[in-house]
C-alpha positions in Angstrom: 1.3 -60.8 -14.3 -1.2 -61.4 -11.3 -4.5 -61.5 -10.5 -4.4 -63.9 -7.2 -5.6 -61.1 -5.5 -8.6 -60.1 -3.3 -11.9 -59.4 -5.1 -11.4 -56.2 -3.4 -7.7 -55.2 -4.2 -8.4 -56.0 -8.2 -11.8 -53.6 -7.6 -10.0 -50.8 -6.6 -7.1 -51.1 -8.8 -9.2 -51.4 -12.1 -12.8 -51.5 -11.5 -12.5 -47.6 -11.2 -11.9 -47.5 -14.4 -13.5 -50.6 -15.7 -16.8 -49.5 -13.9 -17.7 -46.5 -16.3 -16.5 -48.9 -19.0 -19.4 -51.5 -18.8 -22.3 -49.5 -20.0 -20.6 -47.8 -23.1 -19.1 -51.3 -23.7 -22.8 -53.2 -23.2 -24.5 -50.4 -25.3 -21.6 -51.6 -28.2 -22.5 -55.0 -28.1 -26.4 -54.4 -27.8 -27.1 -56.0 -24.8 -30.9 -56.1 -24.8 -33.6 -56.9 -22.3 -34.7 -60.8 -22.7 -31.5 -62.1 -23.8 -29.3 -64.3 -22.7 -25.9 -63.3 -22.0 -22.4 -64.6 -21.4 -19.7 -62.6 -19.8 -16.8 -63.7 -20.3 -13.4 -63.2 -17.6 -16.0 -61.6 -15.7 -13.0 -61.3 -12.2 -15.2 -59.7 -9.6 -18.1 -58.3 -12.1 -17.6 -54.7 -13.1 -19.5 -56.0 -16.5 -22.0 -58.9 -14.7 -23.6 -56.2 -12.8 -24.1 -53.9 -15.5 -25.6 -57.2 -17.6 -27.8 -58.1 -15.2 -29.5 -54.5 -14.7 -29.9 -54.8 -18.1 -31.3 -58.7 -18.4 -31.8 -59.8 -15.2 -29.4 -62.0 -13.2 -31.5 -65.0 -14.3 -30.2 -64.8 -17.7 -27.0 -64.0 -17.0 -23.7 -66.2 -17.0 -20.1 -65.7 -16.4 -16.8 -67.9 -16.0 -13.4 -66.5 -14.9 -10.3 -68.6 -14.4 -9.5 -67.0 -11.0 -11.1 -69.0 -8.1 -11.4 -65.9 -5.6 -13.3 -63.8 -8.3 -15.8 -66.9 -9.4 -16.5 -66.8 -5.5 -16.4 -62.6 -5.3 -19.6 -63.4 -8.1 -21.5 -65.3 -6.3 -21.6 -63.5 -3.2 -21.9 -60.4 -5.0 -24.8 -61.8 -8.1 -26.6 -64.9 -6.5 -29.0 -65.4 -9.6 -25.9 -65.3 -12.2 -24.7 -68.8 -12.8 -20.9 -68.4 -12.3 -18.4 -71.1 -13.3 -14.5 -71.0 -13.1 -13.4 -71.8 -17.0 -11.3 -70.1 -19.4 -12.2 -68.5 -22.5 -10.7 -71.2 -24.4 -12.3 -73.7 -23.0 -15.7 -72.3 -22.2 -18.2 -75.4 -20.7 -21.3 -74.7 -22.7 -22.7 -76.5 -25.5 -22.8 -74.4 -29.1 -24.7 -72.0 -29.8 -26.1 -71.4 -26.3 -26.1 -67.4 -26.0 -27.8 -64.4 -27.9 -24.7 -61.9 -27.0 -20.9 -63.3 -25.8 -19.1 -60.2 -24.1 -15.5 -59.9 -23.0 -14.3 -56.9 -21.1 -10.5 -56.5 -20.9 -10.1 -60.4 -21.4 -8.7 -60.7 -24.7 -5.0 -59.3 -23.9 -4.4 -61.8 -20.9 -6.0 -65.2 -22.9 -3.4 -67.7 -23.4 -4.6 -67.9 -27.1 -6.5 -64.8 -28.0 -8.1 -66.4 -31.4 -8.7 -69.9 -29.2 -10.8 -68.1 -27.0 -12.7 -65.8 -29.7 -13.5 -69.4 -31.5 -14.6 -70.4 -28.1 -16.9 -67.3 -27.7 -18.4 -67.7 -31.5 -18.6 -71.8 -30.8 -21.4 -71.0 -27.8 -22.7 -67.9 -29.5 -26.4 -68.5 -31.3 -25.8 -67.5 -35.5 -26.1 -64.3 -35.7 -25.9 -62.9 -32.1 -22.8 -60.3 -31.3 -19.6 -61.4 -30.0 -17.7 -58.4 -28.2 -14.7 -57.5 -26.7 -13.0 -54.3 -25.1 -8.7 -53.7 -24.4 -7.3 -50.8 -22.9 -5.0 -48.9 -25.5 -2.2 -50.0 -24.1 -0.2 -49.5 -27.1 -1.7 -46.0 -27.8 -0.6 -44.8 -25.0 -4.8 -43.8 -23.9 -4.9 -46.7 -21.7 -5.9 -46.1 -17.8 -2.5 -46.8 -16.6 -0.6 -45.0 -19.4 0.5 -42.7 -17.2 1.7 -44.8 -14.6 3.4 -46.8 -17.4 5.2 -43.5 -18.8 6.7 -43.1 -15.4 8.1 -46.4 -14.8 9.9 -46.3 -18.4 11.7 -43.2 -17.2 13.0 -45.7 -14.8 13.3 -48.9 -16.9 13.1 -47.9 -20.3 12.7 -51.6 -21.3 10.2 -52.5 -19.0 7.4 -55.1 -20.5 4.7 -52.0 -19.9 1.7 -54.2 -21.3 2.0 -52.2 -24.7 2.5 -55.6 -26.4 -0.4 -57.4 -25.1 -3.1 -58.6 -27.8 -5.5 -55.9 -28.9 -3.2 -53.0 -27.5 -3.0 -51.0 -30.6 -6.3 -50.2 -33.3 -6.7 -52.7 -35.8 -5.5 -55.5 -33.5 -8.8 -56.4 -31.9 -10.8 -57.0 -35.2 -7.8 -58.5 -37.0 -8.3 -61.1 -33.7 -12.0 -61.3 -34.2 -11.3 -62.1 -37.9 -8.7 -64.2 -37.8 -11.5 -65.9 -35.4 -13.9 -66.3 -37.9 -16.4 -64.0 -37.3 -17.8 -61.7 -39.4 -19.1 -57.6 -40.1 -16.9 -57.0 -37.5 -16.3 -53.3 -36.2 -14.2 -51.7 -34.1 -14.6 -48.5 -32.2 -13.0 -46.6 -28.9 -14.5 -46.4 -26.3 -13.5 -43.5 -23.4 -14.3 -43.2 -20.0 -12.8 -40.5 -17.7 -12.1 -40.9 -13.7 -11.6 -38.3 -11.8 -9.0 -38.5 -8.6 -9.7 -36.0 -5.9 -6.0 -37.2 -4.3 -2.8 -38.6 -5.5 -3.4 -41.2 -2.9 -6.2 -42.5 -3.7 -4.9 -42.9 -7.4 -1.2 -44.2 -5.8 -2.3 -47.3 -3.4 -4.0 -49.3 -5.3 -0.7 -49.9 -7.3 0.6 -50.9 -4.3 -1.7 -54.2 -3.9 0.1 -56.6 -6.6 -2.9 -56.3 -8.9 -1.7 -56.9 -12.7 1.7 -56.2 -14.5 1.4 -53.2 -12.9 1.0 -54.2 -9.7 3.4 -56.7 -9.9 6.0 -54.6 -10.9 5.5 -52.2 -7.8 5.5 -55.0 -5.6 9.5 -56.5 -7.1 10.6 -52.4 -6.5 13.0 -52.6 -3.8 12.1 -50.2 -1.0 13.9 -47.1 -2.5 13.0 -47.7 -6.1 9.2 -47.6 -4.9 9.9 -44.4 -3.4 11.4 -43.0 -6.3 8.8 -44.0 -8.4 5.9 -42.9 -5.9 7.9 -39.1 -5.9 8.1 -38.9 -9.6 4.2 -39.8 -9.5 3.5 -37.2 -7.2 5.4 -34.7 -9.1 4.1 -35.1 -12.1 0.3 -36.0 -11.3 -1.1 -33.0 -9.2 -4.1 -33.2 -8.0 -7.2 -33.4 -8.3 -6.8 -34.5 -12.1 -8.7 -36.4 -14.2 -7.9 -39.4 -16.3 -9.0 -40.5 -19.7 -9.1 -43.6 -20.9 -9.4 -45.3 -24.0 -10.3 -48.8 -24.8 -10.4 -50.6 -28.1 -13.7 -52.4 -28.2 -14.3 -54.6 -31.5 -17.6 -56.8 -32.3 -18.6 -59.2 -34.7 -21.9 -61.6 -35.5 -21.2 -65.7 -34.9 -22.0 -67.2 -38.0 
């Protein structure tokens, strides 16, 4: 997988879909005004902005491993303290925020339950630790359909429905397994609309994720195969839904 990509190319590619996601997902983890906040894998801010319309930029902090996206957060939130750190390794001292949010984090950490420790270590006792994943394993994830066209071509392809968190139950079994508790999981759906198949075609093209990666190995003619299934099968203008796991707990 990658994400060395422009702020841009990872915005179009999934912040059309992770947009809509960040106020069901901050409404789920009760994100209230006066708090202070941690967003966690923030890449370019589809979540930070919504946080900071909700508790001002001043309270607002984020780290994301990717250098281009901590610097796509400053530009883009001046007030939010942004920091380049993993989850597992998050630099704050314990117990430092009253709400520690991940949106579509927890299926690319290194160590899923490492990095839910992390977010309950710097979470105040008590406060909600969340996290959202695309139903990748469902099959009611954004880029299901894309994925169901590519296994017509590679049946064996990794399509991402084996991340961490993919299927129900595997979010909270995470969050449990990292020691916090009353946890509860829910789905979450957005729906995105695309007025052309072009506009929901190129952004595969720009190397953004396993997805984007994979279109960017396709020789030449494979890529056109794959773009004329696409075409034939997604008629526009159609709408897509998506689904995403979302599972929260309290930090004891």
């Amino acid at each position: 997988m990658s994400f060395a990509v422009a702020a841009t190319a990872y915005d179009s590619f999934m912040g059309r879909y992770s947009a809509p996601l960040a106020p069901l997902f901050a409404d789920f983890a009760r994100v209230s005004p006066e708090q202070r906040v941690l967003d966690v894998g923030a890449g370019p801010g589809a979540l930070t902005r919504e946080l900071v319309s909700r508790v001002g930029a001043e309270n607002v902090y984020a780290v994301e491993p990717w250098e281009q996206f901590v610097e796509a957060l400053r530009e883009r939130f001046p007030g939010v303290t942004s920091l380049r750190a993993s989850a597992e390794s998050l630099p704050f001292e314990d117990e430092s925020f009253d709400g520690v949010l991940a949106q579509l984090v927890v299926h690319f950490m290194t160590d899923p339950v490492a990095g839910l420790r992390e977010m309950a270590r710097v979470a105040r006792p008590g406060a909600v630790v969340a996290a959202s994943v695309w139903d990748h394993g469902g099959g009611h994830g954004p880029l299901s359909p894309y994925w169901d066209l590519v296994r017509e071509l590679e049946p064996h392809v990794d399509d991402e429905s084996k991340l961490a968190g993919a299927f129900a139950g595997d979010l909270s079994s995470l969050f449990r397994q990292a020691g916090l508790r009353d946890v509860e999981e829910v789905a979450l759906t957005v729906h995105v609309h695309h007025e052309t198949f072009e506009e929901w075609w190129e952004p595969y093209t720009l190397g953004v994720g396993p997805a984007g990666a994979y279109v960017v190995r396709l020789s030449q003619e494979r890529r056109a195969e794959l773009r004329a299934r696409a075409a034939a099968r997604l008629e526009a203008p159609f709408t897509i839904e998506a689904r995403a796991w979302s599972a929260r707990g309290r930090a004891s």
